[in-house]
Backbone as JSON, one array per atom type, in Angstrom:
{
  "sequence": "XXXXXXXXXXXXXXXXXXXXXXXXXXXXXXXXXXXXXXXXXXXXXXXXXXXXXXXXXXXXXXXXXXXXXXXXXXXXXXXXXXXXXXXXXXXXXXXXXXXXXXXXXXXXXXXXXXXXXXXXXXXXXXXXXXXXXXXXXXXXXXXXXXXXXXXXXXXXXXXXXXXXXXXXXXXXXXXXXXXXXXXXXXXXXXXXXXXXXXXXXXXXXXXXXXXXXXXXXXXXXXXXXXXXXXXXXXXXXXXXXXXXXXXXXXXXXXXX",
  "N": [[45.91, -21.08, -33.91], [45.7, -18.43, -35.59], [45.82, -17.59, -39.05], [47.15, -14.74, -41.0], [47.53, -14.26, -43.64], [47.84, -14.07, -47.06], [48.43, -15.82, -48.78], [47.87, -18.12, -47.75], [44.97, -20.23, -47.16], [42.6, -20.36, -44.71], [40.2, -23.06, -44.39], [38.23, -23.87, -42.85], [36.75, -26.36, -40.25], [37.41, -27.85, -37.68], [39.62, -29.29, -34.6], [42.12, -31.68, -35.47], [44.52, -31.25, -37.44], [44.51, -30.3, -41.23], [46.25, -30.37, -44.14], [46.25, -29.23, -47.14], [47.67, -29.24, -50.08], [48.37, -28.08, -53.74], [48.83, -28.54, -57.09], [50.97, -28.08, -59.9], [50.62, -24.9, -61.33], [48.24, -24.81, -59.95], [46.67, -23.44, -57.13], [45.62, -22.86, -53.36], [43.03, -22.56, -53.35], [41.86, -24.17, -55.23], [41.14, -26.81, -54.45], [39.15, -26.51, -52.96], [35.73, -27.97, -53.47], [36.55, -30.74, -52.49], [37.38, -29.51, -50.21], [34.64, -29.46, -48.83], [33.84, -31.75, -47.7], [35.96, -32.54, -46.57], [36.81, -30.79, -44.29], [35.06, -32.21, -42.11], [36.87, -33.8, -40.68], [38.62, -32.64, -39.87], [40.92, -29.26, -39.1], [41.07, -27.8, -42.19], [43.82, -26.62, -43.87], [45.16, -24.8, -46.35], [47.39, -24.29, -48.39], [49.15, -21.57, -50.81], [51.56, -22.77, -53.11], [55.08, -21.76, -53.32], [55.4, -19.41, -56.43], [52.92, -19.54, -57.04], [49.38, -18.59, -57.01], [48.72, -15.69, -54.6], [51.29, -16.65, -53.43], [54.32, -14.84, -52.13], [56.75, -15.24, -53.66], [58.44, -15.01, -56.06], [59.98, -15.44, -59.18], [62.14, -17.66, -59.14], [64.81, -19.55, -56.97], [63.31, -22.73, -56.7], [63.65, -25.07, -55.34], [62.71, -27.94, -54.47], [62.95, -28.69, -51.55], [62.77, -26.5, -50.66], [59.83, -26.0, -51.0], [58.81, -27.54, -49.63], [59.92, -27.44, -46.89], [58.28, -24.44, -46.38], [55.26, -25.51, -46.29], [56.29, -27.04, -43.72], [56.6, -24.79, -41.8], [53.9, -24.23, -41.94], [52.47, -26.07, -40.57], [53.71, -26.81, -38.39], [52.78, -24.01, -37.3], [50.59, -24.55, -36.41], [50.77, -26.44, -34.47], [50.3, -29.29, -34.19], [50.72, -32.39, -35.61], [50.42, -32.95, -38.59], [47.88, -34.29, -41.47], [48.55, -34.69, -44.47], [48.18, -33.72, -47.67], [48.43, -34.02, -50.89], [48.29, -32.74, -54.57], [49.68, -34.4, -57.16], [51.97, -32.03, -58.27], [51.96, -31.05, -55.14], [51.63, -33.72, -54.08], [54.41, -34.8, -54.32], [55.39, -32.88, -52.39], [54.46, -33.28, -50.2], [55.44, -35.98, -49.43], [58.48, -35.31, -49.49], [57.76, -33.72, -47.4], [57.12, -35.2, -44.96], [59.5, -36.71, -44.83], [61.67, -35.14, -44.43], [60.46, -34.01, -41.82], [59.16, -35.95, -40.04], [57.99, -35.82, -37.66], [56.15, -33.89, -38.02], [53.82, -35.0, -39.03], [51.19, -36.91, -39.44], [49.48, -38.58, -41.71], [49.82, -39.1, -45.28], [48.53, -38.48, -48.38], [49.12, -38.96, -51.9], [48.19, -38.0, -54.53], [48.34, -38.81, -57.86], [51.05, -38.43, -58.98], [54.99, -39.15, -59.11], [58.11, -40.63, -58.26], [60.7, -40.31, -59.86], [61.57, -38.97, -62.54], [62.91, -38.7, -64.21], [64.75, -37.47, -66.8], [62.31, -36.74, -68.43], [61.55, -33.65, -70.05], [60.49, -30.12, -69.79], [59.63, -29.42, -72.46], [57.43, -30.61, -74.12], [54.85, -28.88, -72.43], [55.33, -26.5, -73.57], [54.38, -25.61, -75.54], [51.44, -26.31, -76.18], [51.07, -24.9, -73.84], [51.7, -22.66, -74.65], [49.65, -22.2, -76.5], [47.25, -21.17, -75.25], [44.64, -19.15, -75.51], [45.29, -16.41, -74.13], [45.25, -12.99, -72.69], [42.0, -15.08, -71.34], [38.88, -14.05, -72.1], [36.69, -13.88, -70.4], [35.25, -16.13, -67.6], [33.69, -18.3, -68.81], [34.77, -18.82, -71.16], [37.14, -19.39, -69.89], [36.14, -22.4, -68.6], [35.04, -23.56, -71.49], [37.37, -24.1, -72.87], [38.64, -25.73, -70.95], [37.51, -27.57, -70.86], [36.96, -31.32, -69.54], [37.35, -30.41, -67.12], [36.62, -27.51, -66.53], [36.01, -26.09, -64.42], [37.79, -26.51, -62.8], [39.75, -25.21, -63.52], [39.51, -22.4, -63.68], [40.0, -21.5, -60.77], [42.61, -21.34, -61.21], [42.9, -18.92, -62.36], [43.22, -15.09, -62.61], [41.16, -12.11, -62.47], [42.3, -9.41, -64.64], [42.51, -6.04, -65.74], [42.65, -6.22, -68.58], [41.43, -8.83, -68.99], [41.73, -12.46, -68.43], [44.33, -13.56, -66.62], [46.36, -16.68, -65.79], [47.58, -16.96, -62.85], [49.91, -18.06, -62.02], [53.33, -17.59, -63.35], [54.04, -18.42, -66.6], [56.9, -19.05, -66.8], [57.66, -19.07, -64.16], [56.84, -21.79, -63.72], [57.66, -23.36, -65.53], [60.47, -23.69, -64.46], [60.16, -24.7, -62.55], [58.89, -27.08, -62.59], [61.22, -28.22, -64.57], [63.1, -29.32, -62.59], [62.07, -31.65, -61.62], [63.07, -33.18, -63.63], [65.56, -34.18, -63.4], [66.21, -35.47, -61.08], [66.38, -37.84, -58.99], [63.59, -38.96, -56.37], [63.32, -41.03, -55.16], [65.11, -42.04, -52.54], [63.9, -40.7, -50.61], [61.38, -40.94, -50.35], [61.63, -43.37, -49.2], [62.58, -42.74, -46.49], [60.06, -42.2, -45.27], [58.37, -42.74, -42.76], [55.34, -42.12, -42.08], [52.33, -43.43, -42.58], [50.93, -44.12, -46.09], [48.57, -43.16, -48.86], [48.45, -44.18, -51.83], [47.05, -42.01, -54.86], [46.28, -43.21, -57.78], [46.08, -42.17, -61.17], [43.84, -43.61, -63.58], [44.3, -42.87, -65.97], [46.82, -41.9, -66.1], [49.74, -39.72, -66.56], [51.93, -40.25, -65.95], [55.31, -42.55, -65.24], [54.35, -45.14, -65.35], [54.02, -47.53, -62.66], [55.67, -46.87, -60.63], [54.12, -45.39, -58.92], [52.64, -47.93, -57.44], [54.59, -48.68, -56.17], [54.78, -46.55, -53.97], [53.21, -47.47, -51.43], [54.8, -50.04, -51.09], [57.64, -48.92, -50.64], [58.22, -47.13, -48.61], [58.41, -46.65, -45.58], [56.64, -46.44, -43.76], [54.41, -47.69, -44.76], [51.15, -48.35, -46.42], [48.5, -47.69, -48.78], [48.09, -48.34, -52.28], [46.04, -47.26, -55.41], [43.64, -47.38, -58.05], [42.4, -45.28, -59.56], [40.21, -45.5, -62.09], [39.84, -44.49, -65.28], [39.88, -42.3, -64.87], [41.61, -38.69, -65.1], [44.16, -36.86, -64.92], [43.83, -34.91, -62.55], [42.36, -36.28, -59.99], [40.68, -35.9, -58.3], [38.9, -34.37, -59.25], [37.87, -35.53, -61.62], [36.81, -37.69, -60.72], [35.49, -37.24, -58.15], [33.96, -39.1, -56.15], [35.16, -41.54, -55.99], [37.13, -40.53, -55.37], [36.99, -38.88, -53.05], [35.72, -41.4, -51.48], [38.03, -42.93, -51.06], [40.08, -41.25, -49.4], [38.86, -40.76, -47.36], [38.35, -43.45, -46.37], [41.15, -43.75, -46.07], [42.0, -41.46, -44.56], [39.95, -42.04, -41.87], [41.26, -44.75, -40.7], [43.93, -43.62, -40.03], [43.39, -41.92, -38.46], [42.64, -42.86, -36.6], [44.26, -44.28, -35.46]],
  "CA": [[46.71, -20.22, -34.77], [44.91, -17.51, -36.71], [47.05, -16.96, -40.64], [46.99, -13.12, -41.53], [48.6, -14.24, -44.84], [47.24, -13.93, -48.64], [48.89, -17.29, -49.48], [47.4, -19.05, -46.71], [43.74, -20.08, -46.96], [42.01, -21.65, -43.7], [38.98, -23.55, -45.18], [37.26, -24.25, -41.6], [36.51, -27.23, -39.32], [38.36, -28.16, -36.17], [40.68, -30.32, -34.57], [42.92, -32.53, -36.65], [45.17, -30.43, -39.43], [44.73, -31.39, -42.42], [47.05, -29.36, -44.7], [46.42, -29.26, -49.1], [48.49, -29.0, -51.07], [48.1, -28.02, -54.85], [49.37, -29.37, -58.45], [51.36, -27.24, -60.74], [49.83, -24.12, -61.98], [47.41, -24.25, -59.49], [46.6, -22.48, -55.96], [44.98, -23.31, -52.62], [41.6, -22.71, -53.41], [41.14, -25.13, -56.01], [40.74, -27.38, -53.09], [37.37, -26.0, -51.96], [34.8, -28.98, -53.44], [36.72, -31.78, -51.44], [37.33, -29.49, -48.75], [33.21, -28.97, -48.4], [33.48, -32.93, -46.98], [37.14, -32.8, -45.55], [36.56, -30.31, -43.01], [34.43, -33.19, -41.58], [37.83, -34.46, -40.29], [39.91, -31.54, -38.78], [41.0, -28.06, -39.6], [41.58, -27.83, -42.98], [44.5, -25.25, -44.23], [45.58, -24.59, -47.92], [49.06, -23.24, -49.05], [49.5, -21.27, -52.3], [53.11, -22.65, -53.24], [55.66, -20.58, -54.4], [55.0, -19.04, -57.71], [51.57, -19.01, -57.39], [48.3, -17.96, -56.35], [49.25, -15.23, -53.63], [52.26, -16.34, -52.95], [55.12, -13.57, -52.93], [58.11, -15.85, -53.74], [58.5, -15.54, -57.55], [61.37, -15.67, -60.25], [63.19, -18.27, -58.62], [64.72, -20.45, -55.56], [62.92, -23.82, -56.79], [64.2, -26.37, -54.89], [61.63, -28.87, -53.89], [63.21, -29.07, -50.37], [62.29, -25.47, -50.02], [58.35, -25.68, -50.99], [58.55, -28.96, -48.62], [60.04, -26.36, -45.87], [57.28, -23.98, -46.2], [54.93, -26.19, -45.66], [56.63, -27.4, -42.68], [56.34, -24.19, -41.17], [52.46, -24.06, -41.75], [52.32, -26.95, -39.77], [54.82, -26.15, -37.17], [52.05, -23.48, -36.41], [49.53, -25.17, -36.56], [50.43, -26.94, -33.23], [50.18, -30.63, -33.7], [50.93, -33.37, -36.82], [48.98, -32.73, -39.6], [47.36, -35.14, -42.39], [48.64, -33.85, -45.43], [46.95, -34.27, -48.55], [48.77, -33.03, -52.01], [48.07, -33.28, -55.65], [50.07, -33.79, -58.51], [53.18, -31.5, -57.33], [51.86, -30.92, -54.18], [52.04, -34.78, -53.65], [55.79, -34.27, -53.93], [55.77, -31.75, -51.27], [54.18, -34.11, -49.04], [56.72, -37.08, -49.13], [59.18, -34.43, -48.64], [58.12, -32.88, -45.67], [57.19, -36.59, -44.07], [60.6, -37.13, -44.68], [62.65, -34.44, -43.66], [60.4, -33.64, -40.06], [58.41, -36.8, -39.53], [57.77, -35.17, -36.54], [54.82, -33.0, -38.21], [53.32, -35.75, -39.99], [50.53, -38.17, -39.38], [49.47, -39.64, -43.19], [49.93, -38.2, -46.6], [47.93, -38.71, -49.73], [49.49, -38.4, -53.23], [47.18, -37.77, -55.87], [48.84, -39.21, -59.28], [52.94, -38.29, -58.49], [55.62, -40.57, -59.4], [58.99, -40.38, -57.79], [61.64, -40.92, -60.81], [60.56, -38.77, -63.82], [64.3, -38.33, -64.68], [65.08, -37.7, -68.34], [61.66, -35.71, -68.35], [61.26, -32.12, -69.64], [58.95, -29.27, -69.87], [59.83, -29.11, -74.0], [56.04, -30.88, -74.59], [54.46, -28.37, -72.11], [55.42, -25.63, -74.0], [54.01, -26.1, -77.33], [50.39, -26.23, -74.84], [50.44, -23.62, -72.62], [51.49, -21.35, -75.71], [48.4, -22.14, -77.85], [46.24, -20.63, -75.03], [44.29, -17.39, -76.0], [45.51, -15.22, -73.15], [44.09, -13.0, -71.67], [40.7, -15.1, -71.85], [37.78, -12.73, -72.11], [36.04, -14.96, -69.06], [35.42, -17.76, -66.99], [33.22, -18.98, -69.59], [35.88, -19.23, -72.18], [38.01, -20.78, -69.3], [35.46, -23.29, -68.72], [34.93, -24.29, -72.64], [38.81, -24.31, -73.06], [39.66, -26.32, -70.47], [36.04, -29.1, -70.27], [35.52, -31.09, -68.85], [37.5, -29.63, -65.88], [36.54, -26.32, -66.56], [35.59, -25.16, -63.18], [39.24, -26.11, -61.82], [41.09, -23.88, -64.09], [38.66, -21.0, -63.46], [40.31, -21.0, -60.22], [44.08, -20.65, -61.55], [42.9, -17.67, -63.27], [42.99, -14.01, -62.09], [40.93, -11.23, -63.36], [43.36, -8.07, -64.99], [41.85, -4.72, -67.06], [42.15, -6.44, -69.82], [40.93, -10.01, -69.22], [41.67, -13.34, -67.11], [45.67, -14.24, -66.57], [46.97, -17.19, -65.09], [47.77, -16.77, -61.49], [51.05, -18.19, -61.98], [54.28, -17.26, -64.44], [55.31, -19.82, -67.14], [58.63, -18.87, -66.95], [58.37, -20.19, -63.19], [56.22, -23.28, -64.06], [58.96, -24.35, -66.4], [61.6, -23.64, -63.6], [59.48, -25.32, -61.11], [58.99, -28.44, -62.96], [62.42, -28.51, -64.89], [63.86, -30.29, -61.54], [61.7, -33.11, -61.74], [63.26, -34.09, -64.78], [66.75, -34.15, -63.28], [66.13, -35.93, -59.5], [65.33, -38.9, -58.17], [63.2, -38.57, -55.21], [63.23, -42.36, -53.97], [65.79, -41.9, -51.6], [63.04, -39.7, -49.63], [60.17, -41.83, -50.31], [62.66, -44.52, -48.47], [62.36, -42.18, -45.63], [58.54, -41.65, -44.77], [57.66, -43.18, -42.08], [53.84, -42.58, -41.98], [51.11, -44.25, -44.0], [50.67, -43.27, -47.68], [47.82, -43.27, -49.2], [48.72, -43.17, -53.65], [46.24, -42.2, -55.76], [47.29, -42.97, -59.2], [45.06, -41.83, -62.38], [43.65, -44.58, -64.21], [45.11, -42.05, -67.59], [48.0, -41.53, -65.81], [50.84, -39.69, -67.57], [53.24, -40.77, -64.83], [55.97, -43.18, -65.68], [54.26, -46.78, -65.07], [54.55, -49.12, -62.05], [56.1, -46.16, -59.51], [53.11, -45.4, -57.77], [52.23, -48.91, -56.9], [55.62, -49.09, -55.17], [54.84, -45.65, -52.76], [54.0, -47.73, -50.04], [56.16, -50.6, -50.52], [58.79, -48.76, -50.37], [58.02, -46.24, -47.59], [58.91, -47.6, -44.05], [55.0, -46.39, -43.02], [53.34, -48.52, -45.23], [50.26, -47.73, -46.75], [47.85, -48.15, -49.39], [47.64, -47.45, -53.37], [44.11, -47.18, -55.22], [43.54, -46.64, -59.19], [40.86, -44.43, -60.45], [40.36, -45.97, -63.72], [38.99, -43.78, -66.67], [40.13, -40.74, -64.28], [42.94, -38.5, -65.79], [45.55, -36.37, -63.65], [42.77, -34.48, -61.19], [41.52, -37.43, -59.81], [39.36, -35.19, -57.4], [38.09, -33.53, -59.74], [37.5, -36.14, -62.49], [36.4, -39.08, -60.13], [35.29, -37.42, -56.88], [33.15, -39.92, -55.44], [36.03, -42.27, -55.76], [38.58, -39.92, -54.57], [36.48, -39.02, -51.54], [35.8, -43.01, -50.4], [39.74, -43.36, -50.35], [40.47, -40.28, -48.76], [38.07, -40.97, -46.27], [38.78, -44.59, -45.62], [42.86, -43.54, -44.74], [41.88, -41.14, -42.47], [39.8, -43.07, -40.58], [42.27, -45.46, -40.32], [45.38, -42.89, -39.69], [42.71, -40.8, -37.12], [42.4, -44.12, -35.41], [45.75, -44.78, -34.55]],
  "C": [[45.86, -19.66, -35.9], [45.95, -17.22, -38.28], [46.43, -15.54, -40.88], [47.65, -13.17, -42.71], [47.74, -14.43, -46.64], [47.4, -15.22, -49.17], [47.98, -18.12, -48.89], [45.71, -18.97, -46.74], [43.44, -21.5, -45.87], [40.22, -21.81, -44.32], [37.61, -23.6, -44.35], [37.76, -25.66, -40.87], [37.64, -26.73, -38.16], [39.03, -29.53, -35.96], [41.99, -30.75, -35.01], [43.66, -31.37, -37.44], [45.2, -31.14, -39.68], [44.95, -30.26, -43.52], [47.17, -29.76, -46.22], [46.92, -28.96, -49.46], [48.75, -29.17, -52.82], [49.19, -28.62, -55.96], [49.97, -27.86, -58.79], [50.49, -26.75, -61.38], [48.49, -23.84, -61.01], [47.17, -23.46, -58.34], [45.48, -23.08, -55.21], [43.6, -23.56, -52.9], [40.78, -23.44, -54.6], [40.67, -26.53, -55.46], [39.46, -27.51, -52.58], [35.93, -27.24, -52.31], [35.35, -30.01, -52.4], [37.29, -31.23, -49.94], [36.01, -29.31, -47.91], [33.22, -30.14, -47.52], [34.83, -33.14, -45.71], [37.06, -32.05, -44.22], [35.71, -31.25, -41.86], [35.41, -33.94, -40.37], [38.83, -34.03, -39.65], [39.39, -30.27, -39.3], [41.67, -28.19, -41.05], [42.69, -26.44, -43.91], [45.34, -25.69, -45.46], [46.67, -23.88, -47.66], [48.97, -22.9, -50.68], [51.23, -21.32, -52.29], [53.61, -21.67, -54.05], [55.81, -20.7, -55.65], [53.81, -19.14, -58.17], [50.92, -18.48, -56.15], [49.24, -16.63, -55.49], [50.5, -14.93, -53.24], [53.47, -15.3, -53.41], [56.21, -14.03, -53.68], [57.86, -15.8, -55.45], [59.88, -15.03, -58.4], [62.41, -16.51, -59.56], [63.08, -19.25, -57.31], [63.75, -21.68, -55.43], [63.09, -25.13, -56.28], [63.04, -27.03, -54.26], [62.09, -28.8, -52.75], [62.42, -27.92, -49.89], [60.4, -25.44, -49.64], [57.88, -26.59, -49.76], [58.3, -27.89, -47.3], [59.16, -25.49, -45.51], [55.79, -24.3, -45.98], [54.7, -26.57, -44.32], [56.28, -26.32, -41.77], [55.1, -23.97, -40.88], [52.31, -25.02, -40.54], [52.31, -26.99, -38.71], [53.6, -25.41, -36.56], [50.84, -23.53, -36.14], [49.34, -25.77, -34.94], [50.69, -28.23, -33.12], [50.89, -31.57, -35.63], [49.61, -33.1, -37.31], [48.67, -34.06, -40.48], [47.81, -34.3, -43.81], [48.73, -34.23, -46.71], [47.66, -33.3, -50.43], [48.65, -33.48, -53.4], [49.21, -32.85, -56.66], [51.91, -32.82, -57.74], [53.26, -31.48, -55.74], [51.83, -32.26, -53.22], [53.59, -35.1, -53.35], [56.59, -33.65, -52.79], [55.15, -32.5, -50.16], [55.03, -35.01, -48.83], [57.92, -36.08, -48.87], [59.42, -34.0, -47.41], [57.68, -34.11, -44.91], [58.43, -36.81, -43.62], [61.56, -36.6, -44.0], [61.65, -33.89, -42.34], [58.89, -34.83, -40.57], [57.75, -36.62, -38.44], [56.11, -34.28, -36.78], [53.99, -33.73, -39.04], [53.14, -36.85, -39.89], [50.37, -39.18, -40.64], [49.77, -38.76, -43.74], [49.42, -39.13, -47.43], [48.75, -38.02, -50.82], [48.51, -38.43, -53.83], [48.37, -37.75, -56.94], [50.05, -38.11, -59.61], [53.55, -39.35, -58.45], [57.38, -39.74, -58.88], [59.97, -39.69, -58.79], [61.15, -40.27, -61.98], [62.42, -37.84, -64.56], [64.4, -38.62, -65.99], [63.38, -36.71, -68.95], [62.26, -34.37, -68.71], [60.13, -31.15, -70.02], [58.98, -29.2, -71.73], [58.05, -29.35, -73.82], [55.35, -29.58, -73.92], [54.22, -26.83, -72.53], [54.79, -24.75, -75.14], [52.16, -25.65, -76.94], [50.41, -25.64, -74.42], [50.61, -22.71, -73.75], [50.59, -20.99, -76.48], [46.98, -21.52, -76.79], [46.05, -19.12, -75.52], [43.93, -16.99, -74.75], [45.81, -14.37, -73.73], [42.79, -13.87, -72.24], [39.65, -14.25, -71.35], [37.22, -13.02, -70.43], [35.48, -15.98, -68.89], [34.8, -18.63, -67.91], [34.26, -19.81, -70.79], [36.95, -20.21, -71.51], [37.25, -22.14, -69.4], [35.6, -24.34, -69.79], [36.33, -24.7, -73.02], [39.3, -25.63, -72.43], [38.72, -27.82, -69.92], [37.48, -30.35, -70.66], [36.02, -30.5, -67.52], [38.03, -28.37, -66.01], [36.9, -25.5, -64.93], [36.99, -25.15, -62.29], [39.74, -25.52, -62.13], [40.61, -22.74, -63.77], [39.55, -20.25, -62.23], [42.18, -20.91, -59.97], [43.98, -19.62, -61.92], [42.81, -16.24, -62.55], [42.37, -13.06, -62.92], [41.4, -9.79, -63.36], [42.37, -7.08, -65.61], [41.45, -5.47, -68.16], [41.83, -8.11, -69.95], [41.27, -11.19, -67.96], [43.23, -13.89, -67.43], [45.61, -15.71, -65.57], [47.97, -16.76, -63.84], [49.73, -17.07, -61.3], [52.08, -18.19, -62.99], [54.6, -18.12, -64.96], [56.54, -20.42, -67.32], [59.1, -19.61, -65.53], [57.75, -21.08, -62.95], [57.46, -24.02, -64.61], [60.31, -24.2, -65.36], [61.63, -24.75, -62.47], [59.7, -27.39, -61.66], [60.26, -29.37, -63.74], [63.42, -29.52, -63.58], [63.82, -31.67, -61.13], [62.83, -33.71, -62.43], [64.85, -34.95, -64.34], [66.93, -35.17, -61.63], [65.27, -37.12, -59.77], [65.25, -38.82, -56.76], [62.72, -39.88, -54.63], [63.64, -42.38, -52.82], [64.63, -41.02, -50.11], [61.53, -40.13, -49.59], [60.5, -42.77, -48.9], [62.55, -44.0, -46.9], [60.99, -41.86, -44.89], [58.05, -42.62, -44.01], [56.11, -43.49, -40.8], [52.86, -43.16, -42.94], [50.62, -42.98, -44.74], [49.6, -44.08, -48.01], [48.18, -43.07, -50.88], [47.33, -43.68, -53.91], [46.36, -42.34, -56.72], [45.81, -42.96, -60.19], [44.91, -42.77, -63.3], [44.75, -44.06, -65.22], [46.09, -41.21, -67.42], [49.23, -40.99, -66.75], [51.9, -40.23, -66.91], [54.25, -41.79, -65.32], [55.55, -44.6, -64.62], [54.6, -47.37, -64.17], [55.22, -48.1, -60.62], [54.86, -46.24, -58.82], [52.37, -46.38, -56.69], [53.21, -49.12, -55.75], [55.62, -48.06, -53.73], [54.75, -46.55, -51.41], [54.11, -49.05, -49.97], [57.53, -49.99, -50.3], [59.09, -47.58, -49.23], [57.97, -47.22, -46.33], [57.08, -47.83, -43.87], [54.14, -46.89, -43.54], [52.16, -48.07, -46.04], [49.59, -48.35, -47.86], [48.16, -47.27, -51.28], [46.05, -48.41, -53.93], [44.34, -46.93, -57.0], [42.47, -46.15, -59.08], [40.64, -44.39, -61.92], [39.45, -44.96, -64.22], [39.53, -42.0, -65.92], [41.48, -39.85, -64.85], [43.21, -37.62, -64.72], [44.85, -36.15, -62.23], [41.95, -35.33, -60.82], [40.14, -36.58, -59.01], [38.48, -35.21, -57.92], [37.07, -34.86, -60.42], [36.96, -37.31, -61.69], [36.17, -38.68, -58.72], [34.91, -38.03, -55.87], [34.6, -40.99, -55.12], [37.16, -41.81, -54.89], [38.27, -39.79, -52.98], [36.23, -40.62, -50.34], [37.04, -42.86, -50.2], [40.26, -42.76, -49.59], [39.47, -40.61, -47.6], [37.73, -42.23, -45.32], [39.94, -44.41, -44.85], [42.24, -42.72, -43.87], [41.1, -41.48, -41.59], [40.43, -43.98, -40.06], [43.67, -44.88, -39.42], [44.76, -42.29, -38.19], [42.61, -41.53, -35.73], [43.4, -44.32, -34.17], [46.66, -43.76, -32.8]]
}
């Protein structure tokens, strides 16, 4: 299956899918350092969820079931059960779509996602994203803004006439993430019956003690992992670490 789609980035290799899935605010191709080793392991294919990067879907229709759904369809044409690998939100969207079509879904990796973040809201986030100086001139300024993981924000950013925007609207960041605050998504954890892999961030903001439970409380079992001193982007901030774990489950999951 060839994608003819703007959202959709195929990274390379063969075989195996193995389907990324991004954090809030960001877009497929922030992906691209740990997909230089993952392709090692299948075909690797990126989604820009809705309200970013690419994708067309914007002002609305947030329902986590849906981003799960779209997803699902990547998959779907993909051909076979994928490995699917999401950070941060996009960890969300993986226990999701385990849950509702188990059917397309060998393992899943969270990267530092916590089920239960009820009573949560975007108020703090606000205060923060407003104090950036947008447009920044360029990537440099992204860079120094956003050290030490400059080089990942570089690729949220788009360049306009008059400087470098964010790829995705705050108006549907705060829409996007406003749902967390209100859901608990155990009930669908409770449901996943393939092996999880959590990654949880040593400097986790997450709410304490969930992540350890992903896979006790998932039928499919699985493993969690800290990355001490690492904060949200474990990739980023602790790659070496992130890559052994990611590369122990799927040898294990590839096995089976």
């Amino acid at each position: 299956m060839t994608f003819d789609r703007p959202d959709v980035v195929d990274f390379g290799g063969a075989g195996q899918p193995i389907v990324v899935l991004h954090g809030l605010m960001g877009r497929a191709r922030t992906w691209a350092p740990v997909t230089r080793w993952l392709t090692r392991y299948g075909r690797v294919i990126g989604l820009d969820a809705r309200g970013h990067g690419a994708s067309p879907h914007r002002g609305g229709g947030w329902r986590t079931e849906d981003f799960a759904a779209d997803a699902a369809r990547i998959v779907a044409d993909l051909g076979a059960p994928a490995v699917v690998i999401g950070h941060s939100m996009g960890g969300l969207h993986a226990w999701m779509l385990a849950a509702a079509r188990p059917d397309l879904v060998r393992g899943i990796v969270v990267e530092d996602m916590a089920p239960d973040q009820r009573g949560r809201t975007v108020d703090p986030w606000r205060e923060y994203f407003e104090s950036w100086p947008v447009p920044f001139a360029g990537v440099d300024q992204i860079r120094e803004f956003f050290a030490p993981l400059g080089d990942y924000f570089t690729d949220c950013f788009d360049q306009r006439p008059d400087g470098y925007h964010l790829t995705a609207d705050l108006t549907d960041l705060y829409g996007i993430a406003s749902e967390w605050g209100t859901r608990d998504f155990w009930p669908y954890v409770e449901r996943v019956r393939c092996p999880i892999l959590a990654i949880e961030a040593g400097l986790s903001a997450m709410p304490p003690g969930q992540m350890r439970q992903l896979p006790t409380r998932a039928p499919g079992g699985g493993h969690h992992v800290i990355a001490d001193g690492a904060g949200h982007v474990v990739h980023r901030d602790a790659p070496e670490f992130y890559r052994g774990a990611v590369e122990a489950f799927l040898s294990e999951v590839l096995s089976r």
